[in-house]
CHARMM-style PDB file with segment names, atoms N, HN, CA, C and O in Angstrom:
ATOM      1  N   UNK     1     218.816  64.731 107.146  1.00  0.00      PROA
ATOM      2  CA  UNK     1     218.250  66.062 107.176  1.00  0.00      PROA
ATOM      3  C   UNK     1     217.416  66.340 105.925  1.00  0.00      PROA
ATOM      4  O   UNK     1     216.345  66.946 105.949  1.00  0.00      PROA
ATOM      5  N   UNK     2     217.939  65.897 104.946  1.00  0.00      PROA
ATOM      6  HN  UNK     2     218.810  65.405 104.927  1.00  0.00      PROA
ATOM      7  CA  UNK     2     217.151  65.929 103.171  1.00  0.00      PROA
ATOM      8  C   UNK     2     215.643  65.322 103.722  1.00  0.00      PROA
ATOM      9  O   UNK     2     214.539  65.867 103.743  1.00  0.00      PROA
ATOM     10  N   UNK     3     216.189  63.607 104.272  1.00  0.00      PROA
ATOM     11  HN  UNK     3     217.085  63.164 104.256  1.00  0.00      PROA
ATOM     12  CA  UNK     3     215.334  63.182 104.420  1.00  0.00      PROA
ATOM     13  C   UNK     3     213.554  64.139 104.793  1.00  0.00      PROA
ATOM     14  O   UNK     3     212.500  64.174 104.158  1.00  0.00      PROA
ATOM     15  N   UNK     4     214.079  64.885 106.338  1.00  0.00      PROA
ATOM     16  HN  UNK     4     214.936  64.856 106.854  1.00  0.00      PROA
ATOM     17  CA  UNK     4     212.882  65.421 107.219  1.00  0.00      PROA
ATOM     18  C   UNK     4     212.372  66.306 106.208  1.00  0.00      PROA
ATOM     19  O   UNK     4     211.238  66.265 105.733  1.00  0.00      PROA
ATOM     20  N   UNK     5     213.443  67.239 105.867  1.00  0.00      PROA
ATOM     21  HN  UNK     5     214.365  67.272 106.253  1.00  0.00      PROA
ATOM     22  CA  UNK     5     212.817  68.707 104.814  1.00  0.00      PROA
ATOM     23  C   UNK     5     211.804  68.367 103.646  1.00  0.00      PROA
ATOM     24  O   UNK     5     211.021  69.238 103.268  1.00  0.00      PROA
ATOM     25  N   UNK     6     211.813  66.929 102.988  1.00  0.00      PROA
ATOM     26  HN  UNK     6     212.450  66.221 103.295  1.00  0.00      PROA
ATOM     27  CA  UNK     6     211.234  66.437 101.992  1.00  0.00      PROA
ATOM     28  C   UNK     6     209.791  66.357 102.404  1.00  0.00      PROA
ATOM     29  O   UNK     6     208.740  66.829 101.969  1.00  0.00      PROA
ATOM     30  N   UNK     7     210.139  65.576 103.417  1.00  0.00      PROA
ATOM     31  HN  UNK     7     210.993  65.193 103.771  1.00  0.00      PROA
ATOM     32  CA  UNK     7     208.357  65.442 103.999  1.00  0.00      PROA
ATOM     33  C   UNK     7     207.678  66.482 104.520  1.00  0.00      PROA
ATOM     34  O   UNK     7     206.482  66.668 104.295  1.00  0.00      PROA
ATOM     35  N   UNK     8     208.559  67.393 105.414  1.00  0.00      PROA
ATOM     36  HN  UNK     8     209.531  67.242 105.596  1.00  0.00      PROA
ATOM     37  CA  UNK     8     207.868  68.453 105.804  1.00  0.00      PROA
ATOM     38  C   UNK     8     207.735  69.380 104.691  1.00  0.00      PROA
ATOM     39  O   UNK     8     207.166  70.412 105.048  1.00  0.00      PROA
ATOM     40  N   UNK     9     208.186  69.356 103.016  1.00  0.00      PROA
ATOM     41  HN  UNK     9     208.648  68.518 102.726  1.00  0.00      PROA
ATOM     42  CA  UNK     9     207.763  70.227 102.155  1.00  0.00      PROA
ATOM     43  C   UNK     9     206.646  69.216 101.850  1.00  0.00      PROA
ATOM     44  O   UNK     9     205.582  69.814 102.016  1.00  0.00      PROA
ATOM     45  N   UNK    10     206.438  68.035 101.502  1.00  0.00      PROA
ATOM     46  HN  UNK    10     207.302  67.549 101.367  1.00  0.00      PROA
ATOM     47  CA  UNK    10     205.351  67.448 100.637  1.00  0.00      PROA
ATOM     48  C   UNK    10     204.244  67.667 101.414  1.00  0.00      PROA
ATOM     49  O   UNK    10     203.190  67.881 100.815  1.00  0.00      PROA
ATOM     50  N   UNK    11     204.239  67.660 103.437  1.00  0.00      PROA
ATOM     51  HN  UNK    11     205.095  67.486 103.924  1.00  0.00      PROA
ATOM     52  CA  UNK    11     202.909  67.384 103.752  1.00  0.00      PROA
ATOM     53  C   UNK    11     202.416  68.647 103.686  1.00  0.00      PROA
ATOM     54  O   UNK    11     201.190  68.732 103.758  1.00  0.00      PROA
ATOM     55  N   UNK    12     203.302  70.081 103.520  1.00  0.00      PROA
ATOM     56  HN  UNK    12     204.298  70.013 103.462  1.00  0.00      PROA
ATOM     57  CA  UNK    12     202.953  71.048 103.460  1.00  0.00      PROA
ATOM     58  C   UNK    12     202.087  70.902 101.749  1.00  0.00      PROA
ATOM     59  O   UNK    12     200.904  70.745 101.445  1.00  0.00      PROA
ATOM     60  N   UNK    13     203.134  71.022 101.071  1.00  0.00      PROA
ATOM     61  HN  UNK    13     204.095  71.150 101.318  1.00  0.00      PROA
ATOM     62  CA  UNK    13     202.305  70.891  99.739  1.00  0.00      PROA
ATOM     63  C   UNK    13     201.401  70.399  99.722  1.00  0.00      PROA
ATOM     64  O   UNK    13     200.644  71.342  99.951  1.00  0.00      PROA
ATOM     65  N   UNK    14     200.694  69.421  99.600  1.00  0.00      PROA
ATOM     66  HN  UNK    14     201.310  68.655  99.414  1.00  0.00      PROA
ATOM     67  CA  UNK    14     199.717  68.693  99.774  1.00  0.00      PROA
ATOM     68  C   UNK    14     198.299  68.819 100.290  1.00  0.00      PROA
ATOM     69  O   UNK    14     197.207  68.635  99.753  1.00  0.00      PROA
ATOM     70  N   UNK    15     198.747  69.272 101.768  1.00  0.00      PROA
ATOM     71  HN  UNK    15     199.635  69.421 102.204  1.00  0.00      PROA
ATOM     72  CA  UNK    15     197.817  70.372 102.484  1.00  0.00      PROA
ATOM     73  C   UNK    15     197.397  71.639 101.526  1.00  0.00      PROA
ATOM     74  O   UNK    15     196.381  71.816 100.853  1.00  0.00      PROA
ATOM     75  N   UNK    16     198.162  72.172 101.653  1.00  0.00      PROA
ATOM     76  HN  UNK    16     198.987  72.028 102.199  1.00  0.00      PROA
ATOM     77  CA  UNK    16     197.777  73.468 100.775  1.00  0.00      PROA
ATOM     78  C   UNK    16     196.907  73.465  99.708  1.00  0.00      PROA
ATOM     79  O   UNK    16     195.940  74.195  99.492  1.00  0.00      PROA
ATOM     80  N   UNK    17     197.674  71.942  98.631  1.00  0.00      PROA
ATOM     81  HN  UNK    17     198.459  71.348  98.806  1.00  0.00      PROA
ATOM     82  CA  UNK    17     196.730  72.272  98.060  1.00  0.00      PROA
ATOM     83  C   UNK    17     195.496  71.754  98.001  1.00  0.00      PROA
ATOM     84  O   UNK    17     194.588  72.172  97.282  1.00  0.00      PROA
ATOM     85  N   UNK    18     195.439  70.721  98.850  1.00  0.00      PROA
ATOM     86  HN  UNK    18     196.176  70.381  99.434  1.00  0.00      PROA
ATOM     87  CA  UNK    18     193.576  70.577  99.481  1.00  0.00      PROA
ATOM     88  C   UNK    18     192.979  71.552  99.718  1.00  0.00      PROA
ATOM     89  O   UNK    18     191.860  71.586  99.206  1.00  0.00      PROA
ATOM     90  N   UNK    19     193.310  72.526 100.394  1.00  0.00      PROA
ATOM     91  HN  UNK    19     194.219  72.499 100.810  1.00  0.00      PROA
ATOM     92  CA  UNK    19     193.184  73.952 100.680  1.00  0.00      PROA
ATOM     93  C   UNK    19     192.527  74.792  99.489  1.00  0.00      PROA
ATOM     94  O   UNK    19     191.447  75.308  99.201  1.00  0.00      PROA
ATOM     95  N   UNK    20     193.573  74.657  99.062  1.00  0.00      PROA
ATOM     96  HN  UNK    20     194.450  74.238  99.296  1.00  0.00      PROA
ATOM     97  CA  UNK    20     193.105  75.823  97.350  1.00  0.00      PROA
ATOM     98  C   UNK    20     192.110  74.532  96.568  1.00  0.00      PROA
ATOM     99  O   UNK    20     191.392  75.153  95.783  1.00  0.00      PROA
ATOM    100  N   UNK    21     191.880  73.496  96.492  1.00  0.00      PROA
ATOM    101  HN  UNK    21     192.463  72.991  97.129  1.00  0.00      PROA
ATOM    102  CA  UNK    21     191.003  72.743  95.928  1.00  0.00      PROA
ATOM    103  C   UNK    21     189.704  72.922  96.799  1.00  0.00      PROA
ATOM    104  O   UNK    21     188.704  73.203  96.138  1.00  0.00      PROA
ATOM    105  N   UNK    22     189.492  72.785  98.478  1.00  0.00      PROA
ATOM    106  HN  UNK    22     190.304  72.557  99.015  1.00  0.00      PROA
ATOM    107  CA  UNK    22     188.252  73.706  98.367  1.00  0.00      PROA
ATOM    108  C   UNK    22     188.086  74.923  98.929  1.00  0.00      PROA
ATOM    109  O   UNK    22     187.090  75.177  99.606  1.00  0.00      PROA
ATOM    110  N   UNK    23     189.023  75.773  98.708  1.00  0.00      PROA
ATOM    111  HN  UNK    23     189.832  75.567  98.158  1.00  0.00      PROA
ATOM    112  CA  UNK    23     188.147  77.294  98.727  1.00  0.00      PROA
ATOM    113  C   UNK    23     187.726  77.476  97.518  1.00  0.00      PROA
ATOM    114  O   UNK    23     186.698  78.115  97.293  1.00  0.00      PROA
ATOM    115  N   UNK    24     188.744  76.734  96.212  1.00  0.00      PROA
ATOM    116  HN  UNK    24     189.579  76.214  96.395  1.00  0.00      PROA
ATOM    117  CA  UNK    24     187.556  77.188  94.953  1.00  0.00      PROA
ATOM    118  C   UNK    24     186.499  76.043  94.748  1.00  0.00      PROA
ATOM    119  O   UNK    24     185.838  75.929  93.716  1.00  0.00      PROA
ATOM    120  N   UNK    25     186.423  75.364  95.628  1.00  0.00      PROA
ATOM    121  HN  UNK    25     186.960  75.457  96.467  1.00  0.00      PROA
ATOM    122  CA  UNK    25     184.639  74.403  95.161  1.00  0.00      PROA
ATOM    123  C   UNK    25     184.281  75.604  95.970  1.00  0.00      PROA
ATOM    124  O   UNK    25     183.682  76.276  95.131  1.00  0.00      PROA
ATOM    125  N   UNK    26     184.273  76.261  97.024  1.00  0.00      PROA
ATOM    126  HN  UNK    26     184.760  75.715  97.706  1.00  0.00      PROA
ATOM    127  CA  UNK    26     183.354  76.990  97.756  1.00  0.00      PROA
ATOM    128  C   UNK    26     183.139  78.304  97.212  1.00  0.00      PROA
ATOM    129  O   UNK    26     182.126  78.914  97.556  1.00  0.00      PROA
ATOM    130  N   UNK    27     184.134  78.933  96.236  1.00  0.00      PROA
ATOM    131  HN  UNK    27     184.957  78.438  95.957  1.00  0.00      PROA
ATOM    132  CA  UNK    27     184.018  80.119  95.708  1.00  0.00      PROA
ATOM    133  C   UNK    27     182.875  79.675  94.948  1.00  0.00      PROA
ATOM    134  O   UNK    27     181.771  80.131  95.245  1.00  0.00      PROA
ATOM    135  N   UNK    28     183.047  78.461  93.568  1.00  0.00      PROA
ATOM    136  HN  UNK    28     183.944  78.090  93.327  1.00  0.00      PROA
ATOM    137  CA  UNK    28     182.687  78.191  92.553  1.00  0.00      PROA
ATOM    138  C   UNK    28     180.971  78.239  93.232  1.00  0.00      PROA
ATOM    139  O   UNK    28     180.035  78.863  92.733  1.00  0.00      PROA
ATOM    140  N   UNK    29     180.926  77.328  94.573  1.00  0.00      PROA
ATOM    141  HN  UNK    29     181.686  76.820  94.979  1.00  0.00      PROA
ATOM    142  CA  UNK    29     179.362  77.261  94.745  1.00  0.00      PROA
ATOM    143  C   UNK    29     178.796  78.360  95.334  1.00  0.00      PROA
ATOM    144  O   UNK    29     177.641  78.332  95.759  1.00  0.00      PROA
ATOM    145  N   UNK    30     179.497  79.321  95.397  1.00  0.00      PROA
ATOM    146  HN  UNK    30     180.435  79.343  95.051  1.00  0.00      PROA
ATOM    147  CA  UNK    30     178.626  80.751  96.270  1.00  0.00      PROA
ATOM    148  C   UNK    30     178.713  81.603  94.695  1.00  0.00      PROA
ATOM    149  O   UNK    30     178.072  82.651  94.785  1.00  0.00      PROA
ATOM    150  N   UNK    31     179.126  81.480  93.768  1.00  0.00      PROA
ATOM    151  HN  UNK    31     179.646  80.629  93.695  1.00  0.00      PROA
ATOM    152  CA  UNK    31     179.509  82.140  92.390  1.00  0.00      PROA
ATOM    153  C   UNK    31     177.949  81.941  91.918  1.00  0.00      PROA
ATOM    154  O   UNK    31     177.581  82.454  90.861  1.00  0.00      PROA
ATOM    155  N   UNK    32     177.423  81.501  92.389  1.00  0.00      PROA
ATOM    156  HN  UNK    32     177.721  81.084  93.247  1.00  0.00      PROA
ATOM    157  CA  UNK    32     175.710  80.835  91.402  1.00  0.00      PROA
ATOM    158  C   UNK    32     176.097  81.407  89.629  1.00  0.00      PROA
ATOM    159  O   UNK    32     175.303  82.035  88.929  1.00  0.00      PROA
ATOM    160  N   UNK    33     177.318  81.039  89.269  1.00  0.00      PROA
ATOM    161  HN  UNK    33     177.963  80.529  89.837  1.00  0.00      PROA
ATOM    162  CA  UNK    33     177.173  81.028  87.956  1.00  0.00      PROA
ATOM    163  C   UNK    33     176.662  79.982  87.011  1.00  0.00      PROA
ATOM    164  O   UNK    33     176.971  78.802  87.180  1.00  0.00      PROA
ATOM    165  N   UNK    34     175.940  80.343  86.082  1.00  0.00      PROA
ATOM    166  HN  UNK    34     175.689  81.301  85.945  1.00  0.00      PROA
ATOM    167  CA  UNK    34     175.145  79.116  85.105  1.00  0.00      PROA
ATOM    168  C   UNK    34     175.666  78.371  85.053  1.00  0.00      PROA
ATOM    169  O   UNK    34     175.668  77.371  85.770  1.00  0.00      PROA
ATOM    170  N   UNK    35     176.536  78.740  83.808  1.00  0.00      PROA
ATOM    171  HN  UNK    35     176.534  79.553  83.226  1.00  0.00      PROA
ATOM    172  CA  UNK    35     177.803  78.234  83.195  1.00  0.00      PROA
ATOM    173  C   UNK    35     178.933  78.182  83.840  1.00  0.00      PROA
ATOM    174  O   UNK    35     179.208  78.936  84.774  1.00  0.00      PROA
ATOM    175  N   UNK    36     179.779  77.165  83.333  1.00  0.00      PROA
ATOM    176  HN  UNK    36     179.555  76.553  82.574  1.00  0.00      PROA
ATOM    177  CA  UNK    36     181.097  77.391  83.836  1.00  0.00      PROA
ATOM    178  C   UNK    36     181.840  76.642  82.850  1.00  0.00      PROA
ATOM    179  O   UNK    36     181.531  75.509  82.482  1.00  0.00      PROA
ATOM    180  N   UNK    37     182.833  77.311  82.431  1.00  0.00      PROA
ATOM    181  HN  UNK    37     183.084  78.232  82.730  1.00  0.00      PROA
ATOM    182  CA  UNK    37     183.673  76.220  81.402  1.00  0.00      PROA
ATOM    183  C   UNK    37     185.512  76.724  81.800  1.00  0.00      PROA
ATOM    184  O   UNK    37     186.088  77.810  81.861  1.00  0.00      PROA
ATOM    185  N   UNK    38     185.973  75.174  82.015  1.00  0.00      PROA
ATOM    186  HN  UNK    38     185.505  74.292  81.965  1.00  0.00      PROA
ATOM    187  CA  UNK    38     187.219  75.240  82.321  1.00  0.00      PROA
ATOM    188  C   UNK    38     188.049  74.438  81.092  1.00  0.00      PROA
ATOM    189  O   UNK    38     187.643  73.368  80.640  1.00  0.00      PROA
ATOM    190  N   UNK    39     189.051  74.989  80.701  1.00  0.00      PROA
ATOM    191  HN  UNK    39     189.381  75.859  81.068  1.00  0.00      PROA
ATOM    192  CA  UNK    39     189.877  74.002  79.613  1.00  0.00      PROA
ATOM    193  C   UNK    39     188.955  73.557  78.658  1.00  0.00      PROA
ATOM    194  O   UNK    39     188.209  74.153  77.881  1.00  0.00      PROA
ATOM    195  N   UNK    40     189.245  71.993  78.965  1.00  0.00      PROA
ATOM    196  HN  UNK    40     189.851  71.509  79.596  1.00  0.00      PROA
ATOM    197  CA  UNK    40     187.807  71.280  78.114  1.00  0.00      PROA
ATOM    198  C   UNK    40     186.154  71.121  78.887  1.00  0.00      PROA
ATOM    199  O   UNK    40     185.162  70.441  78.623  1.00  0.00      PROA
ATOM    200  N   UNK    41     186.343  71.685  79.478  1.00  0.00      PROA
ATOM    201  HN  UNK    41     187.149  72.237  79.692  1.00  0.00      PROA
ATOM    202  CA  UNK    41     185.008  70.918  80.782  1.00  0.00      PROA
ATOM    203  C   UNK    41     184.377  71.677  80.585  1.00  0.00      PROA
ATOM    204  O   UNK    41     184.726  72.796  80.209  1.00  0.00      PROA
ATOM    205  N   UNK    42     183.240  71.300  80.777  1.00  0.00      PROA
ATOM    206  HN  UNK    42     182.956  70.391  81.082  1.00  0.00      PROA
ATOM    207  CA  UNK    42     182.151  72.879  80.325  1.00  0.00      PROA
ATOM    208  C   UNK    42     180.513  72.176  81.303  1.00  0.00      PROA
ATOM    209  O   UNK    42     179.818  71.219  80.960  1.00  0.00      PROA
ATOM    210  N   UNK    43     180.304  73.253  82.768  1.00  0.00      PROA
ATOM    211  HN  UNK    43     180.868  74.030  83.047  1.00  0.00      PROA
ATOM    212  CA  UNK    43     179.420  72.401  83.496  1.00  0.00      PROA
ATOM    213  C   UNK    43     178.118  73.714  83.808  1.00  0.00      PROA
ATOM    214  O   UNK    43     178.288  74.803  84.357  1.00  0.00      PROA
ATOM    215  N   UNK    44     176.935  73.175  83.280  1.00  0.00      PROA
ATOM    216  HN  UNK    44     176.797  72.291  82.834  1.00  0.00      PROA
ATOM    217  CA  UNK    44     175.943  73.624  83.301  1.00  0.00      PROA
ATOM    218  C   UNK    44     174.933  73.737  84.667  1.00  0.00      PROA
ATOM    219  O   UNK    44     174.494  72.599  84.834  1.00  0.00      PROA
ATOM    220  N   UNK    45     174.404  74.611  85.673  1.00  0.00      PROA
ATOM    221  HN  UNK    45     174.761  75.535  85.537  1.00  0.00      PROA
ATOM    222  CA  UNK    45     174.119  74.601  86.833  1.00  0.00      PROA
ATOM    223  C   UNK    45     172.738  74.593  86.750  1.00  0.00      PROA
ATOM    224  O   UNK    45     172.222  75.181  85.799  1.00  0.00      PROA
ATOM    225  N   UNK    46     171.918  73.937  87.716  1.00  0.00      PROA
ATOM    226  HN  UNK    46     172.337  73.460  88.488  1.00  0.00      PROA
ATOM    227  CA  UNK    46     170.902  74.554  88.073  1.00  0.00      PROA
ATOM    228  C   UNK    46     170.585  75.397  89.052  1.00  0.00      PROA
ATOM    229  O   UNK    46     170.100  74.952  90.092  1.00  0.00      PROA
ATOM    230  N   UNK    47     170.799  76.701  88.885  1.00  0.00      PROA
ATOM    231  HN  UNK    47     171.194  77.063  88.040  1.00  0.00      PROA
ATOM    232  CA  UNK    47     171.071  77.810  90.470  1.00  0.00      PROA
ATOM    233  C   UNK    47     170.425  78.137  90.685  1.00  0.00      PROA
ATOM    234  O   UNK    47     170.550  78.816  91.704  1.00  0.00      PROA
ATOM    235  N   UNK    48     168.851  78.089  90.003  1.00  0.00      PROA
ATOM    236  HN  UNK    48     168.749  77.538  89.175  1.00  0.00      PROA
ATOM    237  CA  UNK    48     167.505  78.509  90.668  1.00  0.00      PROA
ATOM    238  C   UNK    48     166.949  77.410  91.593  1.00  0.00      PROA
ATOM    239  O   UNK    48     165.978  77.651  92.310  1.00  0.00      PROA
ATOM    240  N   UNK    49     167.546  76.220  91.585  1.00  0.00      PROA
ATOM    241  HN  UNK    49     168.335  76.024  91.003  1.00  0.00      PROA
ATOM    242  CA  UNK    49     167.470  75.166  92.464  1.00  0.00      PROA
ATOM    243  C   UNK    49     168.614  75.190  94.102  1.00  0.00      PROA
ATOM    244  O   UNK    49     168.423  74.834  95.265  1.00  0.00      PROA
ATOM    245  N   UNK    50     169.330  75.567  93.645  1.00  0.00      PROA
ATOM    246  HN  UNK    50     169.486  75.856  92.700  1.00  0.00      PROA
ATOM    247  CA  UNK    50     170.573  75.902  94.573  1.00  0.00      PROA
ATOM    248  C   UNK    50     169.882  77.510  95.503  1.00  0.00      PROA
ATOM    249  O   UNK    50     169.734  77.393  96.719  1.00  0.00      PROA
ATOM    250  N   UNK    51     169.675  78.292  95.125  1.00  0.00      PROA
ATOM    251  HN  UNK    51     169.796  78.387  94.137  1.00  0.00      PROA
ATOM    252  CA  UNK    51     169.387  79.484  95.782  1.00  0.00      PROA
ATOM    253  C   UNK    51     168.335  78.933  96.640  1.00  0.00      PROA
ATOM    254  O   UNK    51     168.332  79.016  97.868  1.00  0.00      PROA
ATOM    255  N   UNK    52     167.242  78.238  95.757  1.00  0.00      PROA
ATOM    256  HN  UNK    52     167.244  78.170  94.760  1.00  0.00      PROA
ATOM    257  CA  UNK    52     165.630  77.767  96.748  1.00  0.00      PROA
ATOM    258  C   UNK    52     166.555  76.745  97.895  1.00  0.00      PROA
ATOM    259  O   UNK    52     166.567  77.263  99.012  1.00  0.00      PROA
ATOM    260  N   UNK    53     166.967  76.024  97.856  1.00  0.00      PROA
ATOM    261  HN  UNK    53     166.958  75.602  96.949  1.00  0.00      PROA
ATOM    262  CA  UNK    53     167.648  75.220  98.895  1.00  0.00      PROA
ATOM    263  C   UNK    53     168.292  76.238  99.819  1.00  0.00      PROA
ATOM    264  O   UNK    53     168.022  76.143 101.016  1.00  0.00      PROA
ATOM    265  N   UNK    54     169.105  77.196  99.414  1.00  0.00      PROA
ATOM    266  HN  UNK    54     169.325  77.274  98.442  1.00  0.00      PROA
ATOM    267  CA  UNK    54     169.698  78.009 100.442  1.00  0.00      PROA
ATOM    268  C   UNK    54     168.891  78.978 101.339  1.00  0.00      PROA
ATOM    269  O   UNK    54     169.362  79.408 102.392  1.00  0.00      PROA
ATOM    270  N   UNK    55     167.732  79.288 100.914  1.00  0.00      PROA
ATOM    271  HN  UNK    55     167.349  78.938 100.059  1.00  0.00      PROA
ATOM    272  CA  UNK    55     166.400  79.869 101.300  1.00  0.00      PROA
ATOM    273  C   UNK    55     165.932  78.911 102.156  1.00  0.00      PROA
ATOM    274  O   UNK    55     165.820  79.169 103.354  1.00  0.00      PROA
ATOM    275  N   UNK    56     165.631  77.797 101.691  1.00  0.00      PROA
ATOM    276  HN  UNK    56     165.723  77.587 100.717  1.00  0.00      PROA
ATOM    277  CA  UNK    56     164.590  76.739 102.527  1.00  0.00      PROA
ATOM    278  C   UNK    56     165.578  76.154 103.928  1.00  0.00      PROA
ATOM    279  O   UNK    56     165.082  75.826 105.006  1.00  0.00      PROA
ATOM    280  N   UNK    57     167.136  76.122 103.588  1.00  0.00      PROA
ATOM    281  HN  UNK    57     167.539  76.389 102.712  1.00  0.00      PROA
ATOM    282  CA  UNK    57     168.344  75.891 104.401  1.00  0.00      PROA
ATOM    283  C   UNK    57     169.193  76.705 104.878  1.00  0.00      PROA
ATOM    284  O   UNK    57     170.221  76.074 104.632  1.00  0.00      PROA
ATOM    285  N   UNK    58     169.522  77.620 105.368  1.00  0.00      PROA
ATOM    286  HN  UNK    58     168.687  78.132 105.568  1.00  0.00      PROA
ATOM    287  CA  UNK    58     170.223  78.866 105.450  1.00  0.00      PROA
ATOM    288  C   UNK    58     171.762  78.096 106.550  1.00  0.00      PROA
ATOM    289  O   UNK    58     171.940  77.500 107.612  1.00  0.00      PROA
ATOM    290  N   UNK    59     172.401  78.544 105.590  1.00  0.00      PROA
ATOM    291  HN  UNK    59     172.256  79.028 104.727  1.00  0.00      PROA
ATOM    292  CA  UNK    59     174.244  77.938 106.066  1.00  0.00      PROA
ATOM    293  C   UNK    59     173.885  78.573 107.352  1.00  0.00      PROA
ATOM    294  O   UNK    59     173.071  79.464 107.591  1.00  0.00      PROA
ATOM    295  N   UNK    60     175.090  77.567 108.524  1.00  0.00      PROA
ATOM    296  HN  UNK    60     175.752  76.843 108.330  1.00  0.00      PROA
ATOM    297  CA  UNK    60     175.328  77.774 109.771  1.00  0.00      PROA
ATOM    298  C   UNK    60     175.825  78.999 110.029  1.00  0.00      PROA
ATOM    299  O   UNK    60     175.412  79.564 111.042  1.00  0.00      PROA
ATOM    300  N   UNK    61     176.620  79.543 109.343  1.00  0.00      PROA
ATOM    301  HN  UNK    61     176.956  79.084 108.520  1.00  0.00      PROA
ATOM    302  CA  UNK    61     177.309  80.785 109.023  1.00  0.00      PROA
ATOM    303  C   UNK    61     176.359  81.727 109.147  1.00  0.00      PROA
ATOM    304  O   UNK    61     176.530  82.554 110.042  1.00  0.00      PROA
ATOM    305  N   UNK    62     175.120  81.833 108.276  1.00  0.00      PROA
ATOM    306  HN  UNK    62     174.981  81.160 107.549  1.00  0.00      PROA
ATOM    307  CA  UNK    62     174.473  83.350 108.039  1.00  0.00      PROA
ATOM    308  C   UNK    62     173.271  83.298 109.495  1.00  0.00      PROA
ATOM    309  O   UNK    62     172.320  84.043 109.734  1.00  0.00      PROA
ATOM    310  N   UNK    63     173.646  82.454 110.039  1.00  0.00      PROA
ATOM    311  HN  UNK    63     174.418  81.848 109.845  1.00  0.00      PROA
ATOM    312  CA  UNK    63     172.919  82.640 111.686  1.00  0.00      PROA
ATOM    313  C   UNK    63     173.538  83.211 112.652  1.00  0.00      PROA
ATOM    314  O   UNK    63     174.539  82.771 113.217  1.00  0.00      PROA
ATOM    315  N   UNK    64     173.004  84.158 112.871  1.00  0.00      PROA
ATOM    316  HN  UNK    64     172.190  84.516 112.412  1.00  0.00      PROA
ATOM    317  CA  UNK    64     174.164  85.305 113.682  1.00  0.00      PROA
ATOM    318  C   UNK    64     173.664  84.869 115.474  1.00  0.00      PROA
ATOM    319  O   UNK    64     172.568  84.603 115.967  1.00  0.00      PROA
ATOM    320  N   UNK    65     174.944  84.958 116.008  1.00  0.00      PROA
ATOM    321  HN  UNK    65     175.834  85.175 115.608  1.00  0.00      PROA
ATOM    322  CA  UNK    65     174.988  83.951 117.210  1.00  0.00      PROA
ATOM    323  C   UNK    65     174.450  85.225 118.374  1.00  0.00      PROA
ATOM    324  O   UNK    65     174.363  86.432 118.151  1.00  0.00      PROA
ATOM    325  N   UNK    66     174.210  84.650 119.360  1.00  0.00      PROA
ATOM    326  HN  UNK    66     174.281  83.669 119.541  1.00  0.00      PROA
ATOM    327  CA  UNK    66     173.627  84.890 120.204  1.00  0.00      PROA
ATOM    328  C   UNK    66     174.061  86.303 120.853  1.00  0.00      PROA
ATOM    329  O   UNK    66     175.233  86.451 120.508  1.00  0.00      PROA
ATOM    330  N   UNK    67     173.710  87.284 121.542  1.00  0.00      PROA
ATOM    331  HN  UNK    67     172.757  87.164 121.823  1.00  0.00      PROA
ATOM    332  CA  UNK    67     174.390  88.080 121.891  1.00  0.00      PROA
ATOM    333  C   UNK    67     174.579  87.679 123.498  1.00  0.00      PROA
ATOM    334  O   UNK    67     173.753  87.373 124.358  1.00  0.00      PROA
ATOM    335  N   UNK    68     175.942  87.808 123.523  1.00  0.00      PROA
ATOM    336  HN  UNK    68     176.613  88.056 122.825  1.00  0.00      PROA
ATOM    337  CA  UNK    68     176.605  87.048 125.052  1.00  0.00      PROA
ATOM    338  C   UNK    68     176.470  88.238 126.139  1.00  0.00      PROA
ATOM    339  O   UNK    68     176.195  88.212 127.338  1.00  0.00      PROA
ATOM    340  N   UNK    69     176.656  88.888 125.588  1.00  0.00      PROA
ATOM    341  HN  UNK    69     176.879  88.909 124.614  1.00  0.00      PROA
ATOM    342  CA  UNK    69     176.463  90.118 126.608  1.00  0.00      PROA
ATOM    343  C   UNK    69     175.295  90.658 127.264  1.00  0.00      PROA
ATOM    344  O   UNK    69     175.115  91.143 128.381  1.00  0.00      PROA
ATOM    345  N   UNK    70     174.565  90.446 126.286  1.00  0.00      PROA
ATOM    346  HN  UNK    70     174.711  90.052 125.378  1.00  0.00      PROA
ATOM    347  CA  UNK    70     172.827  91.151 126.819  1.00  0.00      PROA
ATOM    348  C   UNK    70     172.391  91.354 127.996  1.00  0.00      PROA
ATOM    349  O   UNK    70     171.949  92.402 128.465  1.00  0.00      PROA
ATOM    350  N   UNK    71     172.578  89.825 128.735  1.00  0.00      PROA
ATOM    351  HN  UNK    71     172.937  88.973 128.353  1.00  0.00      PROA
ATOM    352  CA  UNK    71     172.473  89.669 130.158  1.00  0.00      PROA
ATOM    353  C   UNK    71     173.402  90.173 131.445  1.00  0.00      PROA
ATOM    354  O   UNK    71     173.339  89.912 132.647  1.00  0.00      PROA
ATOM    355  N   UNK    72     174.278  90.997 130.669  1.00  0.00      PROA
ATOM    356  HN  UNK    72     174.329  91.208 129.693  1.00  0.00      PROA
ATOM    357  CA  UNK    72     175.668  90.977 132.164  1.00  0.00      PROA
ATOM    358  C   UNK    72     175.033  92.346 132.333  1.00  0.00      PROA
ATOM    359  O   UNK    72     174.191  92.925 131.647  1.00  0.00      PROA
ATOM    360  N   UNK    73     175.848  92.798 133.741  1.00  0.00      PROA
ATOM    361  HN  UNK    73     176.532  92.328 134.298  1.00  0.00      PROA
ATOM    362  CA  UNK    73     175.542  93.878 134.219  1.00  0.00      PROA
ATOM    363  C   UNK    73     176.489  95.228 133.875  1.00  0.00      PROA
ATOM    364  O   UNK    73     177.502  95.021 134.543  1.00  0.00      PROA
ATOM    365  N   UNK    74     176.623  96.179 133.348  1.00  0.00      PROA
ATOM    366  HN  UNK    74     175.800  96.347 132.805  1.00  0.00      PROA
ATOM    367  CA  UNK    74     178.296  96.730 133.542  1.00  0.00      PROA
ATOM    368  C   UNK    74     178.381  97.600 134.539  1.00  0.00      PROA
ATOM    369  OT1 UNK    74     179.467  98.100 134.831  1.00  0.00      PROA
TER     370      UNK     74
END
């Protein structure tokens, strides 16, 4: 019984925290902050390059889907 609970806590753990590893790459890359310095790490952006890409590329997301309804009758 130790045995099952172990694994079913680690694959949970694990998961999760893939999880929280990228919602913050995805926070960090919608953040268009310059700078960023963590602990020792200290990472410099180019976000006037990043914004023109998101302009010239627009995420799947900010395409607003079709309206399904338009066509029915009520």
């Amino acid at each position: 019984m130790a045995v099952e609970m172990s694994e079913v806590f680690w694959t949970f753990f694990i998961t999760s925290m893939i999880g929280l590893l990228l919602k913050g790459g995805s926070m960090l890359y919608k953040s268009k902050c310059k700078t960023v310095e963590c602990c020792c790490i200290k990472v410099d952006r180019d976000v006037d390059a990043e914004v023109k890409a998101d302009v010239a590329e627009p995420h799947p997301k900010a395409i607003a889907p079709p309206n399904l309804m338009s066509g029915m009758a009520v």
